[in-house]
N, C-alpha and C positions, 0 to 999 in steps of 0.2 A: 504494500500500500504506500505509493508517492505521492507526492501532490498534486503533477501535471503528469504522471505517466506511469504506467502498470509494470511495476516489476516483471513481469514478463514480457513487454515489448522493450525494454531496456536489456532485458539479457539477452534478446535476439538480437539486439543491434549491435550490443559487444561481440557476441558471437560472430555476425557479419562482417566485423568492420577485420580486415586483413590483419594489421595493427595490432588490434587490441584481442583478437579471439585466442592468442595463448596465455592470455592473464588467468586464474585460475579464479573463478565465482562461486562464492557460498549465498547457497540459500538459506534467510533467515527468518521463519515463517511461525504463525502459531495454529496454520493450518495443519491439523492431523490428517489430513486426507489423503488416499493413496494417487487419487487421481492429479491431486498438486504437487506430490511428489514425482509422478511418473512425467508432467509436464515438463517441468524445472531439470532433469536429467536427460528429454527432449530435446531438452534447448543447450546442451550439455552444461550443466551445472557442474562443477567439481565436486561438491558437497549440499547436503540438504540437512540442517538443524532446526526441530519445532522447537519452539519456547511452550514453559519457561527451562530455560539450560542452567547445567551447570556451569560458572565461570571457568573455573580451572579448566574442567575438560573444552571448551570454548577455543581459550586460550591456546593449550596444546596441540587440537586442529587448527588452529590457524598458525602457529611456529611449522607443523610440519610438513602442509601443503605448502608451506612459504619456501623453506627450504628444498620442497624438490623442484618448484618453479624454479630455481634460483640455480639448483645445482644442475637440475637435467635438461630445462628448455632454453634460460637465456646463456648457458656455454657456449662460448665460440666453437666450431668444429676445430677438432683437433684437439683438445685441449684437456684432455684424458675424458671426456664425458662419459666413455663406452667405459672405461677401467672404472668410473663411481659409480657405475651403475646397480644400486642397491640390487644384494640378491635375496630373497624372496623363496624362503622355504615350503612345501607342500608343491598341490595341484597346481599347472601353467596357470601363470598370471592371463596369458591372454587364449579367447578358441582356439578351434583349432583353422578356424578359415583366416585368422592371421599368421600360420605357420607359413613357410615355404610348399608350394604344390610338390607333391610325389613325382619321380623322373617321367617324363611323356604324357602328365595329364597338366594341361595350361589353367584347370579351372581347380582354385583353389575352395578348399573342402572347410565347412561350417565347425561349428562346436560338435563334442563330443555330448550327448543329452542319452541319461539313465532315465528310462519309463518305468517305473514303479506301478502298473494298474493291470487288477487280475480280467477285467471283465474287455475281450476280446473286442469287441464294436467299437469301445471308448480308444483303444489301443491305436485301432485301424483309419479314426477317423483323425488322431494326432498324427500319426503320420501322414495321412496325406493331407493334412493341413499344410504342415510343414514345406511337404514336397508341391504343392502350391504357391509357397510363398517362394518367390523367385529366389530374394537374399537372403535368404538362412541358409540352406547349403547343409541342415544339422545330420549329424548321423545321429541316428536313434536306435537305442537298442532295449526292447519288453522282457520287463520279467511281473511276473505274474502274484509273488508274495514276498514280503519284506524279508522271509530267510535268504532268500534271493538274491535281493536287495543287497542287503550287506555280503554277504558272500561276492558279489560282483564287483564292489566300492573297496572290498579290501585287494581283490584281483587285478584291477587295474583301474586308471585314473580317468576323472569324467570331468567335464565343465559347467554342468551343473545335472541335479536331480527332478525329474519332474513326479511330482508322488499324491495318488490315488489314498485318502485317509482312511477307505473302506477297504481292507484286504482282509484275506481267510482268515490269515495269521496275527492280524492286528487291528483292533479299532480306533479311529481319533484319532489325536495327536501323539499316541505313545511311538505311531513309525515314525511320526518327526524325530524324537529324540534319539530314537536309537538307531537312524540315520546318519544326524548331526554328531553322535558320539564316534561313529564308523570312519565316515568322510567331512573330519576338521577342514575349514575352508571351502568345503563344494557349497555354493549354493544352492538353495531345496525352493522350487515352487512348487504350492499345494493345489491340487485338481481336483475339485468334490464338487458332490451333485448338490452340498447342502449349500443351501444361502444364508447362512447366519455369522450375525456382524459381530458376535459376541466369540465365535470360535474365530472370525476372522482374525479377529484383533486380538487372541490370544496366541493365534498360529504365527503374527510377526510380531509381538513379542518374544515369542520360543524362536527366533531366529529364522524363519520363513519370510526370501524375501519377497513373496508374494502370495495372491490367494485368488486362484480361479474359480469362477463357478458355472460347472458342465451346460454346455447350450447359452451361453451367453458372452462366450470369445468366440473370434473367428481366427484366421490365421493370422492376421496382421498384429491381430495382438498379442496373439501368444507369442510370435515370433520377439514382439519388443516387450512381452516380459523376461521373456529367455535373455535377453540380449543386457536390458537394465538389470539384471538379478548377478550376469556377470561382471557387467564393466562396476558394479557397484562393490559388490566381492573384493575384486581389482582393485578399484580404488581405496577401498578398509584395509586391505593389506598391505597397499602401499605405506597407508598416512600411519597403520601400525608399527610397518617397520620402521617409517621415519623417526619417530615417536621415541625409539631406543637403539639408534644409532647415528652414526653421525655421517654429516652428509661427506665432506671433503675425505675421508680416511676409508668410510664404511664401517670403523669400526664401531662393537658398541659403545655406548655414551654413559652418562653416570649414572642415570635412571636404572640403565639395563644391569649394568656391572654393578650396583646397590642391590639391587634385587638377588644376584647370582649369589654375592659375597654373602648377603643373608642367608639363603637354601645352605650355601657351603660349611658357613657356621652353623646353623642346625642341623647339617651332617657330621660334621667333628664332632657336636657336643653328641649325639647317640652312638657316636660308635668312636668316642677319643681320641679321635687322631691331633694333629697338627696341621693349621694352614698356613700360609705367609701370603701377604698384600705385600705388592711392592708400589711406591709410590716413584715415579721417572720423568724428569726435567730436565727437556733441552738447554745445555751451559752457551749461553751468548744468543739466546734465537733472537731475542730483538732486534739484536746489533744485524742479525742476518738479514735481518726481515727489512731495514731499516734501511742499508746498503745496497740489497740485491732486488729489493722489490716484493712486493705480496705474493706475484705470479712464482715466483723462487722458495719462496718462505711456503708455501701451500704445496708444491712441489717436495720441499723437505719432509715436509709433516708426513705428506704421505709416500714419501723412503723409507723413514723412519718408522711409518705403522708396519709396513712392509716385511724391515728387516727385524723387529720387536718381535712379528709373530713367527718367523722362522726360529726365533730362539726357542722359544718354548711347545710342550708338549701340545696334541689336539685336544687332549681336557682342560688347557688351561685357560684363561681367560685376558686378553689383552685391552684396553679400553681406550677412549680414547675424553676426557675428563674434563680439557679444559684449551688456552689455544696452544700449549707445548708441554702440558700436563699429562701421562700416562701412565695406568694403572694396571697390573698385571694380576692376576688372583693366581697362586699355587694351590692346589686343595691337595691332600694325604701326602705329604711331603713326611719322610719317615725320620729326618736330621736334620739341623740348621746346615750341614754340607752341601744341601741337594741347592737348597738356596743361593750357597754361594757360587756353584757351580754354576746356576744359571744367570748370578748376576756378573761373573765373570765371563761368560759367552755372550752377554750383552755388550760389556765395556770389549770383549775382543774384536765382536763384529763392526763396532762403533770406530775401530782403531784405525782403519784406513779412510779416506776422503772421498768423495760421491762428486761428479760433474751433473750440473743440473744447470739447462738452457746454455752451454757454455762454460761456465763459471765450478771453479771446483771448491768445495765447501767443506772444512775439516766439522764434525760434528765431535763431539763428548755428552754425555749425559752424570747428570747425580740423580744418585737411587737412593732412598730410604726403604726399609723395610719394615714389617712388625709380625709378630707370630701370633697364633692363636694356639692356647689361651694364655699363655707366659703376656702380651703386652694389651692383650684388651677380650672381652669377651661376647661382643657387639659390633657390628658391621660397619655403625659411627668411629668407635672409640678406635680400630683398627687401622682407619682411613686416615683419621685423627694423627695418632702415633705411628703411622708411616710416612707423612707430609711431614710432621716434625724431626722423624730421624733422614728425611728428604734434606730440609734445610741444614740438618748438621753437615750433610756432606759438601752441602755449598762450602762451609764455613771451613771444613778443611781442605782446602783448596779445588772444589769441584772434581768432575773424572773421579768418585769414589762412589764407596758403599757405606751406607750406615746402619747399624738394625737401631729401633728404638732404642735394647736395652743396651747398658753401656758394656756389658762383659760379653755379649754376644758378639756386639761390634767391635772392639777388640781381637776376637778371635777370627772376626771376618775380616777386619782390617789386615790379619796376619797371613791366613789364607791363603785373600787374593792378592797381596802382595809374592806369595811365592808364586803363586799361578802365572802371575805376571812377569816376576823373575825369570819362569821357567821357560815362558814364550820369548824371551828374549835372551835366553843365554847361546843358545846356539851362534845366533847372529853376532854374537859380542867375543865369540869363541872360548866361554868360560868351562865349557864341559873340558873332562880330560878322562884319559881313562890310563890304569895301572893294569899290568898283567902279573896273573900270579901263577908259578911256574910249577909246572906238573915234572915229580919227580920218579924215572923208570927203577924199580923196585930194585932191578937185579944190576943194571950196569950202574943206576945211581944218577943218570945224566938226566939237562932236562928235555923232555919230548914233544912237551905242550904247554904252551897260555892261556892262560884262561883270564878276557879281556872283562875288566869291572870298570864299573862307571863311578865318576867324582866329578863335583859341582863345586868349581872353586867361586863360590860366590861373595860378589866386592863388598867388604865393609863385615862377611858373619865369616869368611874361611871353607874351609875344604867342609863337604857335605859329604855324606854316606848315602848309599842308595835307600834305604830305610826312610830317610828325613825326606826325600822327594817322588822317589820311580810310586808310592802307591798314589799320588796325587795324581800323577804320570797316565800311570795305566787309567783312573777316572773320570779326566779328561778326554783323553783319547790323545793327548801328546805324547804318548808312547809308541806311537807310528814313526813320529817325523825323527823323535830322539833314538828309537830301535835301527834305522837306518843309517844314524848320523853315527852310532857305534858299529854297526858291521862295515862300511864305510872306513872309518880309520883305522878298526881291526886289520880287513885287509889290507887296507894298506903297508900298516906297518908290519904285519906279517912277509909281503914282497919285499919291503926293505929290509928286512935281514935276511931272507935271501941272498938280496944283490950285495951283501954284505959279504955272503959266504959262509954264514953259516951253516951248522949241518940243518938239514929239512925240518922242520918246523911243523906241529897243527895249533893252529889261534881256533880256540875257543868262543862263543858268546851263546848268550840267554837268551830263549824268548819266554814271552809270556804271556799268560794265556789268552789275550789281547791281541796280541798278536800274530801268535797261532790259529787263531779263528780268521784272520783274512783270509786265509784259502790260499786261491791262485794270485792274491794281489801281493800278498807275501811271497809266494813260487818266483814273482816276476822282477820283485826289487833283487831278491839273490839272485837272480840270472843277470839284470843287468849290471848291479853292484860289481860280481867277479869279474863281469866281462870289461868292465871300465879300469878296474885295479889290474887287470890280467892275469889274478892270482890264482891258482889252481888250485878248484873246487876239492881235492883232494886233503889242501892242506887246511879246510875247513872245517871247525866240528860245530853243531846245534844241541845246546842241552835244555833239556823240556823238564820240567816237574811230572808228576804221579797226579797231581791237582788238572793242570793245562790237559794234559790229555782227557782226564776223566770226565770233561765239564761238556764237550759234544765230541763224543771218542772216533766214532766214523770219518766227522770230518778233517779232526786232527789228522787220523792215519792218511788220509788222504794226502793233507798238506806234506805230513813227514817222508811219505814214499815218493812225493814228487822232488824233494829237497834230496835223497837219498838216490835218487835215477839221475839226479845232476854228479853223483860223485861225491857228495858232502855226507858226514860221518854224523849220525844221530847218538846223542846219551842221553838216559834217563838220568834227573839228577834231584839231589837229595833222597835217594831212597831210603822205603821203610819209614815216611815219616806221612803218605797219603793213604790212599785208601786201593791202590793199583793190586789186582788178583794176579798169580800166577801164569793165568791163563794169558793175559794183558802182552805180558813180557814175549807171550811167543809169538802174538800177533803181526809181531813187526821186528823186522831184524835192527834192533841197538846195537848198535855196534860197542858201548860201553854201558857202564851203569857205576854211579857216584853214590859210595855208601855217604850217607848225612852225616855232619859231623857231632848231631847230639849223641851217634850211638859209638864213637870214637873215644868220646871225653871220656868215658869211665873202663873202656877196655880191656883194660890191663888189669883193675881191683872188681869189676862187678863182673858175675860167671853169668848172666841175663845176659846182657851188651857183648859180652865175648862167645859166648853161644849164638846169638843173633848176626853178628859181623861174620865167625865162620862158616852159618849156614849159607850168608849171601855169597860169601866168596866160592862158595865150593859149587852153588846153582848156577851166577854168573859164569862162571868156565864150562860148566857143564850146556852150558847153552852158547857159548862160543864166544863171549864177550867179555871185552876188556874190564876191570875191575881196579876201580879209583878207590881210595879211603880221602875225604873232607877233614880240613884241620886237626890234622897231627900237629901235637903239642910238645913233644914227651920223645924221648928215647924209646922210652918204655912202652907208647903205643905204637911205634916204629918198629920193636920189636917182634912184640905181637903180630902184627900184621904181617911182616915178613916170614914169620913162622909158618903163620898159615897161607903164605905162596901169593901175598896180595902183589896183583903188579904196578900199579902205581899210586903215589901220592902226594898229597898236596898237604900245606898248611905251615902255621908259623914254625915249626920245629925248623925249617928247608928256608923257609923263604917268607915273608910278607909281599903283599902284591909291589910290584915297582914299577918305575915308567918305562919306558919303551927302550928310552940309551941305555939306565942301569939294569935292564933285561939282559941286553947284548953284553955287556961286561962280567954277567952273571954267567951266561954262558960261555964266553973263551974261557973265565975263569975255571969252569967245569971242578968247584969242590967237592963235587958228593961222588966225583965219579972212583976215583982211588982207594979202593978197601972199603967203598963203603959200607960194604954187608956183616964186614967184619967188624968196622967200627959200631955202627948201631946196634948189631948183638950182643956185645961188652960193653953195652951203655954209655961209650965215649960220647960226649957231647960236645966234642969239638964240632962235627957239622950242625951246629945249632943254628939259630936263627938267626937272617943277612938282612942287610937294610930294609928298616920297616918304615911303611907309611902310618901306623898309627893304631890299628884297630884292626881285628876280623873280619874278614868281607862276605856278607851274603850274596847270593846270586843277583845277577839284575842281568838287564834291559827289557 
């Protein structure tokens, strides 16, 4: 109602005018009528609201039809419009006579329409209603009772429902509902012979978005309530989605990620787990925004949404909060590790620079976090004290992590700082690695290296494999570091060679990380030796009892292809996993490393000395070489010799050394002279030669 002109001859004329017909028009009416409603949607209405309304809800449709006008019609082409183009879960948004036409037929094909009506005549006369009406185009397909019904709606997907209240199997509106519970999203119009204004208007409030009544539509109408029942569908799903995500990113908004983070919380608290919020701020985005332009700064945001959600799992949640604000939900997170893990795979992926329109953009972010229930136990309080431990990280000079609580963050400040250390020691060349000399039983000389890894890191000193390789292996930076030690293994193994040494085998670890690549693993040692030109001969791989057991087929697999190159496989620490008998025959070892806890007591415990003889005596019996780990002692020297060990390693002989005092170690050849004689008479003159500091467990 205007003063000089009918709201409906003013929406025509918007509609008409070229100009103005992509502006989006709500109608705002306190007509309840269907008939004023079907006009107004006629006239294409974007929206139809009777008074009196709820403000809020008022308000929210008009933010979210605003913003898809905004994002999807007034875009320039080009301008990512197809990449924002919100997705839309369930039934197509649109029929199917807007799909592309199937190869060789030029006439494209109507909506998909489910006929819910048992009585044959009424059946036959919708459809050829239909097939009268020039533009519809619909495919119809009759089923005769609402088991039907549903059974067809969970089979495959329709564009809307047209449904008969009178079936065998159902009276009234109870097929509505258990339609509506079936296929969320399909639009249901109701076809009955009853005229009553009282089921009418209770059938669209039950979500019916219309109400026919039999012998009193003809085609044209039916056709444009099918047609209004979807683009209206359509349109609800859209202003829904809009509603809880955002338009420039896609992602969801705070609405959406408030609601989730609450569900998430009421799942920890029934079943105790741990969650974490992370709260994440672009460092300098204004300065970007400010320099580069909006069209740059809107560009970043959505790189940045991008590469956020690659970090994290498909259960997680990533949001997008505010204009450089983002929020991440973790939900059963079993450690505060898992956390830092992923908030380190953020700040790594953030490490390198992005070109965007030309211009190349260094980004950093500051992360807060908080856990549940340790820092809040409310989906406010959470958000709260992750924004807070957000802004600590400002404070410590941005590019970090904070958790709320302060001994948490601490332990994450320490963390990722080794994670970070450890992404960057390669490049700085702070790894080194020490070999520790395998000594042959009977001539006494050394025969083998067994290559360990050291982290001489600036400012803490030399590091053990223990303080880093399990970080190592949970990151998955046991890849690039596993190759960076086979690598200078071989190496330095050719170089004494070319030294002239007697033949030599170098040693290294995998683990079980790395034994699970497969063939990507097969192929770094294929080209590793072929770059070094070392001879896969003089190579051996030692595997734990644990690596193999954890997917044993595909180990063996790995091991036999590593073993058809020529390279020498050992089981190593034995007796300390869980590996059967049977394990060992599986696959030819060419060695097997007794563990050094069953060494230490040897000599005084008849357990330990019963157990080392058995291995040594099965070992030979199956054709493999036999190590003993960390010999300390004359005295377990002895022993082992007694019983026919053929070689071994540990401080008694030797501490691991570098690679020159390797080569000095061996012209020097001490243990080769009487050695058999001296260790049986307890001389301890061959004791132990330049040590680096400490016992070495296996690594890479």
């Amino acid at each position: 109602n205007l003063p000089r002109k009918d709201g409906r001859e003013l929406l025509a004329e918007l509609k008409n005018d070229p100009e103005l017909r992509s502006i989006p028009v709500i109608v705002l009416s306190s007509s309840q009528a269907e008939r004023d409603r079907e006009t107004a949607y006629d006239l294409q209405a974007s929206c139809y609201i009777t008074k009196p309304l709820q403000w809020s809800e008022f308000l929210e449709t008009i933010r979210a039809i605003g913003d898809f006008w905004l994002t999807q019609v007034t875009l320039p082409c080009g301008r990512g419009r197809r990449a924002r183009e919100p997705r839309v879960d369930g039934p197509p948004l649109t029929p199917v006579s807007r799909r592309a036409p199937p190869a060789g037929n030029g006439e494209s094909q109507g909506p998909k329409v489910l006929l819910v009506e048992d009585n044959p005549g009424d059946a036959r006369l919708v459809r050829e209603m239909l097939a009268e009406t020039h533009r519809s185009g619909a495919m119809l397909e009759n089923v005769g009772r609402l088991s039907e019904g549903l059974r067809r709606l969970g089979e495959e997907s329709f564009d809307a429902v047209l449904l008969d209240l009178g079936l065998p199997d159902s009276q009234g509106l109870e097929a509505l509902g258990k339609l509506q519970a079936q296929a969320t999203g399909v639009p249901l119009v109701v076809m009955t012979g009853m005229e009553d204004e009282e089921v009418a208007a209770r059938a669209l409030r039950e979500g019916a978005q219309d109400y026919l009544v039999k012998g009193k539509f003809d085609g044209d109408v039916l056709v444009r309530a099918l047609g209004h029942a979807i683009e209206r569908t359509r349109s609800g799903k859209m202003v829904r989605y809009l509603a809880h995500h955002d338009g420039l990113t896609d992602l969801p908004n705070r609405l959406l990620f408030h609601d989730r983070l609450e569900q998430a919380v009421e799942q920890a608290r029934r079943n105790r787990q741990t969650l974490a919020v992370l709260f994440v701020d672009l460092d300098h985005f204004k300065r970007i925004n400010d320099t580069l332009g909006h069209a740059v700064g809107d560009e970043l945001l959505v790189h940045v949404a991008a590469r956020l959600r690659a970090c994290v799992r498909a259960t997680d949640t990533v949001a997008r909060v505010g204009g450089d604000e983002f929020t991440i939900l973790l939900p059963e997170i079993a450690r505060v590790e898992d956390v830092t893990t992923v908030a380190d795979k953020i700040m790594h992926t953030f490490a390198s620079s992005v070109v965007l329109e030309g211009h190349e953009v260094s980004i950093s972010l500051s992360i807060g976090a908080s856990l549940y229930p340790h820092d809040g136990e409310s989906a406010e309080t959470l958000l709260k004290n992750a924004d807070a431990a957000m802004y600590r990280a400002k404070e410590q000079g941005r590019a970090n992590c904070q958790f709320y609580s302060f001994a948490a963050s601490a332990q994450v400040s320490e963390r990722l700082a080794l994670i970070q250390g450890l992404h960057q020691a390669i490049e700085r060349d702070e790894l080194v690695l020490h070999y520790q000399p395998t000594i042959d039983a009977v001539s006494g000389k050394v025969t083998a290296l067994e290559a360990l890894l050291r982290w001489q890191r600036p400012e803490v000193g030399l590091l053990y494999p223990k303080d880093f390789l399990p970080l190592a292996e949970e990151t998955g930076m046991i890849h690039q570091i596993g190759e960076w030690v086979l690598r200078n293994a071989c190496t330095q193994a050719r170089d004494w060679q070319r030294l002239g040494l007697a033949p030599l085998r170098v040693s290294v670890n995998l683990s079980c990380r790395q034994l699970h690549q497969g063939r990507t693993l097969v192929e770094t040692f294929r080209r590793v030796l072929s770059e070094t030109t070392l001879d896969p001969l003089r190579l051996e791989v030692e595997v734990t009892e644990e690596a193999i057991t954890k997917d044993e087929a595909a180990a063996i697999r790995t091991l036999m292809d590593l073993h058809g190159m020529g390279i020498r496989v050992a089981i190593d620490d034995f007796g300390t996993g869980f590996a059967s008998l049977k394990r060992l025959t599986s696959f030819s070892f060419g060695s097997v490393k007794i563990d050094r806890s069953f060494i230490r007591d040897v000599a005084i415990d008849p357990d330990d000395a019963a157990i080392v003889a058995a291995i040594i005596a099965m070992g030979h019996n199956l054709r493999m070489t036999v190590t003993a780990e960390g010999v300390e002692s004359p005295e377990q020297a002895s022993f082992l010799l007694r019983h026919q060990i053929d070689q071994m390693q540990g401080p008694y002989f030797s501490e691991p050394l570098r690679g020159d005092a390797c080569a000095d170690l061996i012209r020097a050849d001490p243990f080769g002279h009487g050695h058999r004689a001296a260790t049986e008479s307890g001389d301890d003159a061959v004791g132990s030669h330049a040590s680096d500091g400490a016992a070495d467990p296996a690594v890479t």
